[in-house]
N, C-alpha and C positions, 0 to 999 in steps of 0.2 A: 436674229432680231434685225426688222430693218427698219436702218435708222434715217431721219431726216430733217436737217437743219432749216428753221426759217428762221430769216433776218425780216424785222419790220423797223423803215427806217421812220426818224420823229416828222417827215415829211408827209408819213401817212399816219402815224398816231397820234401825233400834235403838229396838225396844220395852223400857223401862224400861231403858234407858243402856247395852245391851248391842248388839252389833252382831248381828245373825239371818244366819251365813252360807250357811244352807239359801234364806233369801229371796233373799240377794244371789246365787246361785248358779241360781234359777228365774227371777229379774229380766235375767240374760245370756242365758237362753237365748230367752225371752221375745222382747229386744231383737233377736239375732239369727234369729227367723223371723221379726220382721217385715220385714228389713231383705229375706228371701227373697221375700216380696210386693211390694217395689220401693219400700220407703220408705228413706231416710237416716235417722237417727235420733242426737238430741241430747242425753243423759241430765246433769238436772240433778240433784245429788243431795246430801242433809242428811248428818247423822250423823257429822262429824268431831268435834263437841264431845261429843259420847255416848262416839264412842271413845277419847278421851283420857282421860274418868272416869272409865271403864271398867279405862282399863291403870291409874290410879290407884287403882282400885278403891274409888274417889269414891261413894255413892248419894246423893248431892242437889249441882245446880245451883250452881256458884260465883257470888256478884253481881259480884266487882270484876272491872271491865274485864279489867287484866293477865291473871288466873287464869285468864277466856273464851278469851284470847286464844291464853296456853301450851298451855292443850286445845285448842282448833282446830289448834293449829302439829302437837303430838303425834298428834292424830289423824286429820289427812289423810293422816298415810304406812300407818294402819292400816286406812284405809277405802280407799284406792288399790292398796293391797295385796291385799285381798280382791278388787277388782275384776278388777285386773292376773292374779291367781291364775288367777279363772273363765273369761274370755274367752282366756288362755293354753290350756286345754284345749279351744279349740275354733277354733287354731291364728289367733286373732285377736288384732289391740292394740288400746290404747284410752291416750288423755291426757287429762293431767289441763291445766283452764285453771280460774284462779282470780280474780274480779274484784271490783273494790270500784264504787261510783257514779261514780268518777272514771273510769272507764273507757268511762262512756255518757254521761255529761258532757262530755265532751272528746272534738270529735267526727272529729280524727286519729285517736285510740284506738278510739274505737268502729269506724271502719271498718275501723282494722288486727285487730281483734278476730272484724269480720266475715268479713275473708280468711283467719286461721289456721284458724277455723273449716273454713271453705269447703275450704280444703286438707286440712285432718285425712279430712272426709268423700270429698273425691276419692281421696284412697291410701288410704278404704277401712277410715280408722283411728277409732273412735265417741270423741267428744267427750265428757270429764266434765265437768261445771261444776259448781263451788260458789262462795259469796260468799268471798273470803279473807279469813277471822275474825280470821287471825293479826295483820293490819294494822289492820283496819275497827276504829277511832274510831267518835261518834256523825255526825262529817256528812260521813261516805264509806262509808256502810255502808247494806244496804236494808233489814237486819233481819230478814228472812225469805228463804225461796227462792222462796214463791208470786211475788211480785212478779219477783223475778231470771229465774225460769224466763219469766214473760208476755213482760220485756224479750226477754230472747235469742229467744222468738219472733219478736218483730219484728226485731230483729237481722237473723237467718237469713232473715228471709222464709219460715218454715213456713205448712204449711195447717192443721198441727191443733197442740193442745196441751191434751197428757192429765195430768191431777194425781193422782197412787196418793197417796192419803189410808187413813184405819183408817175411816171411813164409807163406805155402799156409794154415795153422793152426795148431793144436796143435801135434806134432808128437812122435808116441810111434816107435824108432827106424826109422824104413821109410818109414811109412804107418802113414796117416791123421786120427785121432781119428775124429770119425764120427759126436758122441754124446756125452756130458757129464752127467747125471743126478746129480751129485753131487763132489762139489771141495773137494775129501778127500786127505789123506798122499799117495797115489796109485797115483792119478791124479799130484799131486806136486811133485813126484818125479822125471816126465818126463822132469821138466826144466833142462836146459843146460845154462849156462852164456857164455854170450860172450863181448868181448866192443867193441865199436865202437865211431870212431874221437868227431861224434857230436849229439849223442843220449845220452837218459834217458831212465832206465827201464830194457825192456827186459820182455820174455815169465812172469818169475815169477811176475811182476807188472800188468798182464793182468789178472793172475790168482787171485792176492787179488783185483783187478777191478771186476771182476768174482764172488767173494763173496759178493760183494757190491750190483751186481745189480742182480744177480739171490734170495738174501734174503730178495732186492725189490721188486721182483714178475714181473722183468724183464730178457727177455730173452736175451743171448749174442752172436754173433756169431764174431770169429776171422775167419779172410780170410786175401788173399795177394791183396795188393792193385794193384797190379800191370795187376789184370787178368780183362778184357775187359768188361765194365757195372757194374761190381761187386757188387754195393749197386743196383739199380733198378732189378735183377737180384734174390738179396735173399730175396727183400720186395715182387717178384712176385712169391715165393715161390720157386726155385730153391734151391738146398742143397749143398751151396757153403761152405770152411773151416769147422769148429768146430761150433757146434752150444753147447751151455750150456745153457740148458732147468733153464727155474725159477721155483722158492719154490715154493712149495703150503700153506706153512705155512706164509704167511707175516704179517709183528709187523703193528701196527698203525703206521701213519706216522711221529707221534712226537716223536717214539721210536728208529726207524729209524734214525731221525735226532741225538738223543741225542747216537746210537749206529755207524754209519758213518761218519756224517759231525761234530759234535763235536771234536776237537782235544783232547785227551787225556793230561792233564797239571799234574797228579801225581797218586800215587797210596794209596789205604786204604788195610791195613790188618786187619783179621777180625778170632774172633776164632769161636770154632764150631757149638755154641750155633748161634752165630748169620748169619755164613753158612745158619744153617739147614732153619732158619726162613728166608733171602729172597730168597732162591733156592725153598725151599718145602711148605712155605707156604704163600707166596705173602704179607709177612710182609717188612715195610720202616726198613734200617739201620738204629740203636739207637748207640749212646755214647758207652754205656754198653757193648756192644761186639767188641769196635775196640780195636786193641794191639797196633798197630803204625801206621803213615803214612811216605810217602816214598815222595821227593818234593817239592817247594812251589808251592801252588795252593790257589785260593782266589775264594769267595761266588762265586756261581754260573757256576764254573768252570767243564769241565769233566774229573772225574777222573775212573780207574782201581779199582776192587774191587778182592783181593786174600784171599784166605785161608792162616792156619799159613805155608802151605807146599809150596806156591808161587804159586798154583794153580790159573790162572784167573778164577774165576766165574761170569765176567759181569761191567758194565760199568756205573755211573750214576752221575746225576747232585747235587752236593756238597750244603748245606746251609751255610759252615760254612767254613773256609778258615784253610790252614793247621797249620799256628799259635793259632788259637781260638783251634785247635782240640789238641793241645800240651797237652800230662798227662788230656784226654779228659774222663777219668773212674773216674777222682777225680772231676769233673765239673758237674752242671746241665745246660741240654742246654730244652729250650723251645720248639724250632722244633726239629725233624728228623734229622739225620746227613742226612738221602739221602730218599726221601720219595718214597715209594714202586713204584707211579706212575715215577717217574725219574729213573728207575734204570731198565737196561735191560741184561739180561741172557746172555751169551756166546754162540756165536752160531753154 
């Protein structure tokens, strides 16, 4: 089965807090010829907080949390609806799945998340996904969809993952950077910020979406969503936007998770001795070589692992909670502070 994630962001489904249901209506039909070329196809999609302004007939961005929150709840049933409408007329269904970070955090959830999935696309029925705004807090929320979409790549296990942005891709000056082979400090320096009334993100959020799924062994291509077939179009091989070719190197996929979908909840600092041993020689983090931790964090958690100099060297899953680890050189602990299989490299 192959599979393949679109991200469309509210930049191109709601230009200026309005929903475009002539876009949403060429973006189903779009989906469904690709699906005639033998792709599955996973549409992640913005614009609920646009539509709830919208019916409020809001023109500028709420800041307090609440108010995000009542817009996101009000305008997923109007972005769901336009959806439901269009693929209706073309004797198709589609569901809506709405997740917060807790849901790739937790990695029961993640995989029951992986299987609704997987069944939506067996009966044939295409997948919505948005971040659920209506709940998402600051530390269960991803903030954007570029990142959300990268996840559910890896999720799914897709091959590609195309981004409809309002750019025709990634641009050095005024020319389309063709190819990426890799997201270095050369590549990131190309971003430009800009704001806008009722978007998240921006170029820089595609680019760490970017690192997500090409060190999943997924490819990514950024294009303008606004150019005519655009997804059917790059699954049939045409050389549309930016493409960012995937690693050849990819981790396992529980490394993955515990380096991606895991939220970071603190940090460990760690002196040289104990550096050289999980970098160089595939030894578990011991008691004996932490100096401090940074945070509260509890069993099980994912935490940052530095050297004394603040350098990150890598990411791993906690035994012991950042109170148990308090003046943790003067304690015997049983387990691993972080056992070699839970703890993954910087990448």
């Amino acid at each position: 089965m192959k599979k393949i994630v679109v991200k469309v962001g509210s930049s191109i489904i709601a230009p200026s807090g309005k929903l475009n249901n002539s876009l949403v209506e060429a973006l189903v039909k779009d989906v469904l010829e690709a699906q005639k070329l033998g792709f599955k196809v996973i549409l992640v999609s913005s614009g609920a907080i646009a539509c709830g302004a919208d019916k409020l007939e809001l023109r500028k961005k709420p800041n307090d949390t609440a108010h995000l929150m009542a817009l996101a709840s009000l305008g997923q049933i109007i972005l769901m609806d336009a959806y439901t409408a269009q693929f209706k007329k073309h004797t198709r269904a589609c569901a809506q799945i709405l997740l917060t970070w807790d849901d790739f955090d937790n990695r029961k959830r993640f995989l029951n998340a992986r299987n609704t999935i997987n069944k939506l696309l067996s009966l044939d029925i295409i997948p919505i996904i948005n971040e659920n705004d209506a709940i998402s807090f600051d530390e269960i929320k991803f903030g954007d969809n570029d990142r959300l979409s990268a996840l559910v790549g890896d999720l799914v296990r897709a091959q590609t993952l195309i981004i409809l942005s309002d750019v025709p891709g990634l641009m050095d000056k005024d020319k389309i950077i063709d190819t990426v082979t890799k997201i270095d400090e050369k590549i990131s320096a190309l971003v430009k910020t800009k704001g806008k009334a009722f978007t998240s993100g921006g170029m820089s959020t595609k680019l760490e979406a970017g690192k997500i799924a090409t060190c999943s062994g997924i490819k990514m291509i950024i294009a303008s969503g606004h150019t005519e077939r655009v997804i059917s179009r790059i699954v049939g091989g045409e050389n549309l936007g930016t493409t960012f070719l995937a690693q050849d190197a990819v981790c396992k996929a529980r490394k993955r998770w515990i380096a991606f979908s895991k939220k970071i909840k603190g940090k460990i600092y760690v002196d040289t001795g104990a550096k050289e041993a999980v970098l160089n020689h595939g030894k578990s983090l011991l008691c004996v070589g932490i100096i401090r931790t940074e945070q509260d964090f509890k069993r099980g958690d994912s935490v940052e692992v530095l050297d004394e100099n603040e350098n990150i060297l890598g990411c791993g899953i906690v035994n012991y909670s950042s109170d148990e680890l308090a003046n943790c050189r003067s304690k015997k602990f049983e387990k691993e502070v972080i056992h070699r299989n839970n703890f993954v490299k910087k990448q």
